[in-house]
C-alpha positions as CSV (number, residue, x, y, z in Angstrom):
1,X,77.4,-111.2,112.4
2,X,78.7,-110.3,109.1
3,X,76.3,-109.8,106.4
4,X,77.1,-111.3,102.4
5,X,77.1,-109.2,100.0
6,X,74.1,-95.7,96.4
7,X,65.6,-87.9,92.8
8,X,63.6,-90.1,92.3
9,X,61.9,-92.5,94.7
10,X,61.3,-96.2,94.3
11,X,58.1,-98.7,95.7
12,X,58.9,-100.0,99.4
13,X,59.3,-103.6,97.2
14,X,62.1,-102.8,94.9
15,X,63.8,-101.0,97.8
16,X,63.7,-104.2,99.9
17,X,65.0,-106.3,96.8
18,X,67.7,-104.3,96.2
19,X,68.6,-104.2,99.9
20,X,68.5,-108.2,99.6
21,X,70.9,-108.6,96.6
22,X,73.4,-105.8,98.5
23,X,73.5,-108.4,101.5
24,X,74.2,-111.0,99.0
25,X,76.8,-109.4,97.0
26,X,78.1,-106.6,98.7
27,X,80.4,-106.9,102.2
28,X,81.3,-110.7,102.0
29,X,81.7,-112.7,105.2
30,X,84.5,-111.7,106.8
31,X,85.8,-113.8,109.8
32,X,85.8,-112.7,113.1
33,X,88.5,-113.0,116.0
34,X,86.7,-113.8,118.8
35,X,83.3,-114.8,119.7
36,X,83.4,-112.2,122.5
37,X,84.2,-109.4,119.8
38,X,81.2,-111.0,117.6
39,X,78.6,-110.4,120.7
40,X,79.5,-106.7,120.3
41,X,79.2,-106.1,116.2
42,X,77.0,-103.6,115.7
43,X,75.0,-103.2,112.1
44,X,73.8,-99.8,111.2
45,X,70.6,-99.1,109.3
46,X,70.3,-95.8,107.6
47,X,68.9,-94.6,104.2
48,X,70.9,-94.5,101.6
49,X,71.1,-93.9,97.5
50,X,71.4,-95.9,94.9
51,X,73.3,-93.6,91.5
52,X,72.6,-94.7,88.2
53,X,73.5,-93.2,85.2
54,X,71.5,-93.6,82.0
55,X,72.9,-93.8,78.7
56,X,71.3,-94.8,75.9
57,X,68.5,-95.5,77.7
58,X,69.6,-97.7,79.3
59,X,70.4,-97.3,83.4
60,X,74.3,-98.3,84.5
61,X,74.8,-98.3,88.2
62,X,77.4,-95.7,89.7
63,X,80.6,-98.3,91.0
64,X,83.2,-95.1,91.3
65,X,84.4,-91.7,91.0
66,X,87.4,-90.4,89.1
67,X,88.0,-87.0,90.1
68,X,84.4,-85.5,89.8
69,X,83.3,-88.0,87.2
70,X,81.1,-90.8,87.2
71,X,82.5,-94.4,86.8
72,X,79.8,-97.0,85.7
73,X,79.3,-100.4,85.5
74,X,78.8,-101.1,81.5
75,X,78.0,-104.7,81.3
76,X,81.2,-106.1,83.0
77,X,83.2,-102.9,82.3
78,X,84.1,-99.7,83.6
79,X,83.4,-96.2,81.7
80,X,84.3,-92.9,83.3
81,X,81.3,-90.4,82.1
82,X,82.6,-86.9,82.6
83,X,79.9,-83.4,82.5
84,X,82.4,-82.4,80.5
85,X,80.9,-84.5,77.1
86,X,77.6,-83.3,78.1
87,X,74.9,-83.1,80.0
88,X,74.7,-86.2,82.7
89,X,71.2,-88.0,82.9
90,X,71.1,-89.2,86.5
91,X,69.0,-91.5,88.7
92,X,69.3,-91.4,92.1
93,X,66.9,-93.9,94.2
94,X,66.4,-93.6,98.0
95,X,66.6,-96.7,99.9
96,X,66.9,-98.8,103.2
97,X,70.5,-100.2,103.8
98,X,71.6,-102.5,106.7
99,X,75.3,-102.1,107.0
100,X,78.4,-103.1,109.8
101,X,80.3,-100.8,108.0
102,X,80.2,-97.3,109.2
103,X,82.3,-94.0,109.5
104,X,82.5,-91.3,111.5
105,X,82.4,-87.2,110.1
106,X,83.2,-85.0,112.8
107,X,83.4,-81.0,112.5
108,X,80.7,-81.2,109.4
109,X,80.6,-77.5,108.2
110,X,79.0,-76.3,104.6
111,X,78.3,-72.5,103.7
112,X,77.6,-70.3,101.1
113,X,80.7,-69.4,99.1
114,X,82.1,-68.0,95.7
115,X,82.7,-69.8,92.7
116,X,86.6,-68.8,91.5
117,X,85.2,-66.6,88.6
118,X,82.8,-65.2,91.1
119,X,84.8,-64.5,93.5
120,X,84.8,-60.5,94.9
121,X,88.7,-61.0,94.9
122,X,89.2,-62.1,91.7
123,X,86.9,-59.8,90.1
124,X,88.3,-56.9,92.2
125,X,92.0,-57.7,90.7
126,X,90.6,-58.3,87.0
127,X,88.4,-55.1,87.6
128,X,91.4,-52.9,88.5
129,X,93.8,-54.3,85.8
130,X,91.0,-53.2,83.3
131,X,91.1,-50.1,85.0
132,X,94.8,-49.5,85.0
133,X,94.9,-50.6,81.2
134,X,91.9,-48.4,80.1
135,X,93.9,-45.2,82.3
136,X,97.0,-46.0,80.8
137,X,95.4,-45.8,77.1
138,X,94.2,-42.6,77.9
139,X,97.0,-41.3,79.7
140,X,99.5,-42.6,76.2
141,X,96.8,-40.5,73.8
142,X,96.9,-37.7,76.6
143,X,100.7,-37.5,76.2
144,X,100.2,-37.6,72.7
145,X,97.9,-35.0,71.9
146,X,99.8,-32.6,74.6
147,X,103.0,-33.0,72.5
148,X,103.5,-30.0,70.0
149,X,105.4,-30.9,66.5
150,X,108.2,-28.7,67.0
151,X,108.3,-28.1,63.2
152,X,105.6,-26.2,63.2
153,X,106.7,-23.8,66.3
154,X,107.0,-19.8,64.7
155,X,105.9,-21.6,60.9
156,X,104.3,-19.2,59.0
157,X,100.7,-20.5,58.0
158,X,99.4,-20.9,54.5
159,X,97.0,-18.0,55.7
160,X,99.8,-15.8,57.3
161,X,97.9,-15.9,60.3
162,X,100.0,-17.3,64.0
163,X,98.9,-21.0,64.9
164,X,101.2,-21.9,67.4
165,X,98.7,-20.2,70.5
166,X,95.6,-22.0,68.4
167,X,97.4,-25.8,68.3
168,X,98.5,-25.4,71.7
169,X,95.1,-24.4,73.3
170,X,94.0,-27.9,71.0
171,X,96.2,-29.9,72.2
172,X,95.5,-28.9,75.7
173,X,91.8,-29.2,75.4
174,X,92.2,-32.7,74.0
175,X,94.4,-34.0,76.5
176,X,92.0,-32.6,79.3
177,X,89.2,-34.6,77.0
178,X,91.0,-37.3,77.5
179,X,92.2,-37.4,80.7
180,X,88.0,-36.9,81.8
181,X,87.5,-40.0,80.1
182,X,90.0,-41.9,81.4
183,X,88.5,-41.1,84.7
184,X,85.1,-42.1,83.9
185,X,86.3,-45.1,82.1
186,X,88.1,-46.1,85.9
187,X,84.7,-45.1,87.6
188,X,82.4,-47.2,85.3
189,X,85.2,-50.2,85.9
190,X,84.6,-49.8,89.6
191,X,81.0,-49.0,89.2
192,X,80.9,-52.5,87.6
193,X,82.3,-53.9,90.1
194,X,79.8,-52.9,92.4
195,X,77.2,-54.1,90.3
196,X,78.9,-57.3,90.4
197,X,79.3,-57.4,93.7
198,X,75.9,-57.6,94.4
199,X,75.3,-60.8,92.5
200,X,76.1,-63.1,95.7
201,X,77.4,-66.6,96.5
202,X,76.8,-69.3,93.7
203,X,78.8,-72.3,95.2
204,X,79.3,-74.1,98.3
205,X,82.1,-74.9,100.3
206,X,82.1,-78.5,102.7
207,X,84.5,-78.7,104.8
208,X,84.6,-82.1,107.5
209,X,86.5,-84.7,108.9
210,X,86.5,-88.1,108.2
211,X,87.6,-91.5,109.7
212,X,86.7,-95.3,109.7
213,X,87.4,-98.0,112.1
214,X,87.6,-100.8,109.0
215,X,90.0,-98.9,106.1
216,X,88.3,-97.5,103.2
217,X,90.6,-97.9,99.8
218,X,88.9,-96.6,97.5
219,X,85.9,-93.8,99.2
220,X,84.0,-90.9,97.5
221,X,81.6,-89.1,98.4
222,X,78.1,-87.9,96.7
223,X,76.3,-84.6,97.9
224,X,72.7,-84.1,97.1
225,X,71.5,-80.7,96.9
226,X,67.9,-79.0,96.9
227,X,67.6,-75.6,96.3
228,X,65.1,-72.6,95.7
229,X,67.0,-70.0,93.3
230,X,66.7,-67.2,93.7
231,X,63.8,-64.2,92.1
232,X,61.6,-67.9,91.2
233,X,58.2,-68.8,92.4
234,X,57.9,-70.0,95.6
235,X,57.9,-73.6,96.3
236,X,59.9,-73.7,93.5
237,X,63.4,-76.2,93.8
238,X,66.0,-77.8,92.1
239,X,68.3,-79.9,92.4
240,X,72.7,-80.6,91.9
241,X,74.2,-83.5,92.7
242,X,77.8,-83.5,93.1
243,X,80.6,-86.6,92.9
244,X,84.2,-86.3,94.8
245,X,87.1,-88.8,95.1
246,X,88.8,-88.9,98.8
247,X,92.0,-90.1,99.8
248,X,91.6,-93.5,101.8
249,X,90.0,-93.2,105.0
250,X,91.6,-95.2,108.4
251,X,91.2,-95.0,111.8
252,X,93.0,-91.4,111.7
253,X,90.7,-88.5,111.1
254,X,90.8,-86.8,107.5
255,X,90.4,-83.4,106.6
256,X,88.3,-83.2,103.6
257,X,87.5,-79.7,101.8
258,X,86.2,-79.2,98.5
259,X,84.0,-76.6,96.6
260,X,80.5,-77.3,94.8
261,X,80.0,-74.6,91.5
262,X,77.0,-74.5,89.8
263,X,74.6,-72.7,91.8
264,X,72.4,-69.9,90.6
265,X,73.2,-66.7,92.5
266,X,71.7,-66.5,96.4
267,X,70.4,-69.8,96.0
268,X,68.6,-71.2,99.2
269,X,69.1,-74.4,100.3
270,X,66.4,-76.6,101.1
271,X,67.6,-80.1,101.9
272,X,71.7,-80.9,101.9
273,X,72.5,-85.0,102.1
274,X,75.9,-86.5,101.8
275,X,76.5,-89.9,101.0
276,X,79.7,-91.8,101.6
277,X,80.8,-95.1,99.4
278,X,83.5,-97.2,99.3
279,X,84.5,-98.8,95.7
280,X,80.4,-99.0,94.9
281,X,79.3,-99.8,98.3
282,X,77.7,-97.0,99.9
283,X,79.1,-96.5,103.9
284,X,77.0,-95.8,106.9
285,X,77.9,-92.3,108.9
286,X,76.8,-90.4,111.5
287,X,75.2,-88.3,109.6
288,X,73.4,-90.0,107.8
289,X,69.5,-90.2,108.1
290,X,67.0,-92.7,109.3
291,X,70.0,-94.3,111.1
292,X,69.6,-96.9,113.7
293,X,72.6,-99.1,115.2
294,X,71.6,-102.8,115.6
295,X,72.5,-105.7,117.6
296,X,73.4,-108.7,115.0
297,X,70.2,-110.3,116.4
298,X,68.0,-107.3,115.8
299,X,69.9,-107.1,111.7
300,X,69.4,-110.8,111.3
301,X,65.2,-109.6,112.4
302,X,65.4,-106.7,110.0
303,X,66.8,-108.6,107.1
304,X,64.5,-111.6,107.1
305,X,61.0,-109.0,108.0
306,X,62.3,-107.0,104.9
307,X,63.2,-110.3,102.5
308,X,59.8,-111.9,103.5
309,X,58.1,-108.3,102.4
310,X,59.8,-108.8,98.9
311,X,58.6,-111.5,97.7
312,X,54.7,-111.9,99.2
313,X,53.4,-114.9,96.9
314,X,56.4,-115.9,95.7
315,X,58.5,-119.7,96.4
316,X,62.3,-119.6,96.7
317,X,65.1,-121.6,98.0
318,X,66.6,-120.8,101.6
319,X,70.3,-118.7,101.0
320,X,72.8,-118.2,103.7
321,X,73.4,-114.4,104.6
322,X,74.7,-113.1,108.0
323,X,76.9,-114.7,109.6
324,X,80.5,-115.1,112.2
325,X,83.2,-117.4,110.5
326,X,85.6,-118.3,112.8
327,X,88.8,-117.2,112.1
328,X,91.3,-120.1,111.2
329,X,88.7,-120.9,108.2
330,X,90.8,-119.5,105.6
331,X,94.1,-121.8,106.6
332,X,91.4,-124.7,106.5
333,X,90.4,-123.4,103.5
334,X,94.1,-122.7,102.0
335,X,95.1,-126.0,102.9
336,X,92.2,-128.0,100.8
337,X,89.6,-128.7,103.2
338,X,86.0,-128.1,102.2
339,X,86.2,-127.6,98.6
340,X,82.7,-128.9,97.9
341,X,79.5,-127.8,97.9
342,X,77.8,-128.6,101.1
343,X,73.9,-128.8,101.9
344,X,72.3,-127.7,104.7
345,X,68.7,-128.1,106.7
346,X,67.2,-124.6,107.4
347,X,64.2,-123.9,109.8
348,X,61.8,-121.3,108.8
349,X,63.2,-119.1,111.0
350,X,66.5,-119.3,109.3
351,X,68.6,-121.1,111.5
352,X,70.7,-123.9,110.6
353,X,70.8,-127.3,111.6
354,X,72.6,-130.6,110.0
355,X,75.1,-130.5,107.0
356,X,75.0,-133.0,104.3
357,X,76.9,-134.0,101.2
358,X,73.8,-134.0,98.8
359,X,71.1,-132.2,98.5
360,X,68.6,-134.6,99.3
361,X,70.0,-134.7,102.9
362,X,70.3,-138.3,103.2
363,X,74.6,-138.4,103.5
364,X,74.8,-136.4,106.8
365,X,78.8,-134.8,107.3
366,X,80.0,-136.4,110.8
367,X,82.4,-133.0,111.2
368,X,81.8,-131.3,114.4
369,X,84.5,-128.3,113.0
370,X,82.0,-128.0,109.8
371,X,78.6,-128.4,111.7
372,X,80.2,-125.5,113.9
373,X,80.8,-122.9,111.0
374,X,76.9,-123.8,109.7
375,X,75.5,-123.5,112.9
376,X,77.0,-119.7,113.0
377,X,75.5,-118.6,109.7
378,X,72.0,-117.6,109.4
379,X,69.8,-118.0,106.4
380,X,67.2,-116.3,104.5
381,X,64.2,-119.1,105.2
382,X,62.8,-120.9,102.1
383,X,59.1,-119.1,101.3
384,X,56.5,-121.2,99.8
385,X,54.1,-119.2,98.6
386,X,55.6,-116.0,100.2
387,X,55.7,-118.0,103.5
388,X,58.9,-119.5,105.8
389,X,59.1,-123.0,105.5
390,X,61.7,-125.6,106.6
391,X,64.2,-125.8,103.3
392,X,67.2,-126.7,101.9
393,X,70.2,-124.4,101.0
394,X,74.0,-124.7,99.1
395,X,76.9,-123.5,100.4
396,X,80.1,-123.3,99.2
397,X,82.5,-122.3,102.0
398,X,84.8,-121.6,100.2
399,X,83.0,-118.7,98.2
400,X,81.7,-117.1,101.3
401,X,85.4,-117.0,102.9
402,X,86.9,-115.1,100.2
């Protein structure tokens, strides 16, 4: 089957509705090849996250990354929101996602690391430059306090006492001055240092693999961080989130490295998710949690337990949602056929039976090609009163084929 189309946590309710409208907006129905290659789609079930960014008040959901900034979805348009302008209000909400989408992240590795201006090596090199420059100052005022103005070698003095043994013994005692600070100036630079040193790691480096059976254009990836700093009460956590654009991801493996900064010193980690998306749509993996592969049967059982759930009470149409389109639809399709809207008669299980030209159901289609793509799609049942009934739906074939 193919279904029809991301920290705070939500109700159960408005988890399920937002994993309805992702069915109905997200993955599209795609046709398959082969009924034998339909019987062995699998559908994944994990938990994944739902980004928002508020602005204004107002929430905008997360649709891409640019680098390591946001891109939102600002009534129709896009708006990259870097942390660069300021401080980023985020809303991140757990949720249930049924998927066929997944990838696979092999050789997962994250550990403690440096930040770049943290870093022992760095500081080590800009330590001993400031060491080298505060030594060479003192060794140039050594030099010149050593020298001796030869003008005043053998002058008489105004006192008609010798000064030439007094201005040496000067000189020489300032240059030794000198040169003692010039050491301690290069031991309180390493001394530093050491001090530094002892600061610790206060970023994060991920290192993984990445590939995809179906080709991801346009992934990124979202990391979710909770951590206790370090020297606060106990209990105590925080949290970073942090947003990175990948190369597309295909059948091949990918390596995929970056570096997360922002971390207090010797922070502890408490929880560590990553999230993978795909131009908006988050992406099962392997890794991610609450994950269960299903059979299309089992999916189609999830989705209508979970849509039933959502709207206890309420009356609604029937809507097609999972489904196998056989392949030569499109050239159908492409060549004119089909371009109206089509009703069809849906049990309160969600199955579908006759199609008809209006939506009384009282022109039936006599097309056994047609009556075979409706029978392979199944339905979110109509709910009367929060309960399945026998209903009506519209279908437009040629939406759900593109």
């Amino acid at each position: 089957m193919k279904t029809i189309p991301s920290i705070h946590s939500h109700s159960d309710s408005i988890g399920a509705r937002y994993l309805l409208a992702a069915l109905a907006v997200c993955s599209g129905m795609i046709p398959a090849t082969a009924c034998a290659q339909n019987a062995q789609k699998a559908y994944t079930l994990f938990m994944g996250a739902n980004v928002s960014v508020e602005l204004a008040k107002s929430i905008y959901p997360v649709r891409d990354v640019n680098g390591s900034s946001w891109v939102i979805d600002m009534n129709g348009e896009e708006k990259v929101v870097s942390g660069k302008e300021g401080p980023i209000n985020l809303k991140i909400a757990p949720t249930l996602k049924l998927t066929e989408v997944s990838a696979t992240i092999t050789g997962f590795k994250r550990e403690p690391a440096y930040s770049f201006a943290n870093d022992p090596s760095v500081r080590l090199t800009r330590g001993l430059n400031r060491a080298a420059d505060v030594g060479a100052g003192y060794q140039a005022a050594s030099n010149q306090a050593s020298a001796i103005n030869p003008s005043l070698i053998n002058a008489p003095p105004p006192s008609g006492t010798s000064t030439s043994g007094s201005s040496t013994a000067a000189a020489q005692n300032s240059a030794g001055a000198i040169q003692e600070s010039a050491a301690a100036g290069v031991e309180a630079s390493v001394a530093l240092q050491a001090k530094q040193d002892e600061a610790g790691y206060d970023a994060m480096s991920v290192d993984f693999d990445i590939s995809s059976a179906k080709p991801l254009q346009d992934p990124y990836v979202v990391t979710m961080t909770r951590f206790h700093p370090r020297g606060s009460e106990p209990g105590a956590v925080q949290s970073l989130v942090y947003a990175r654009a990948l190369d597309p991801v295909g059948s091949n493996p990918t390596k995929v490295h970056f570096s997360e900064e922002g971390f207090p010193f010797d922070y502890e980690v408490v929880d560590f998710q990553l999230h993978l998306y795909n131009g908006g749509v988050e992406v099962a993996t392997n890794v991610a949690e609450k994950r269960e592969v299903m059979t299309p049967d089992q999916a189609f059982e999830y989705v209508k337990r979970t849509y039933i759930e959502a709207h206890k009470g309420e009356t609604v149409h029937a809507a097609p949602v999972m489904g196998e389109l056989p392949a030569d639809l499109a050239g159908h399709i492409a060549s004119g056929k089909y371009p109206e809207t089509i009703y069809v008669r849906v049990s309160k299980d969600g199955l579908a039976d006759d199609a008809f030209a209006d939506v009384a159901c009282s022109k039936k289609i006599e097309d056994a090609y047609l009556e075979s793509v409706v029978r392979s799609i199944r339905f979110k049942p109509a709910l009367d009163g929060g309960k399945p009934v026998d209903g009506v739906a519209s279908l437009n074939l040629r939406r759900l084929g593109t």
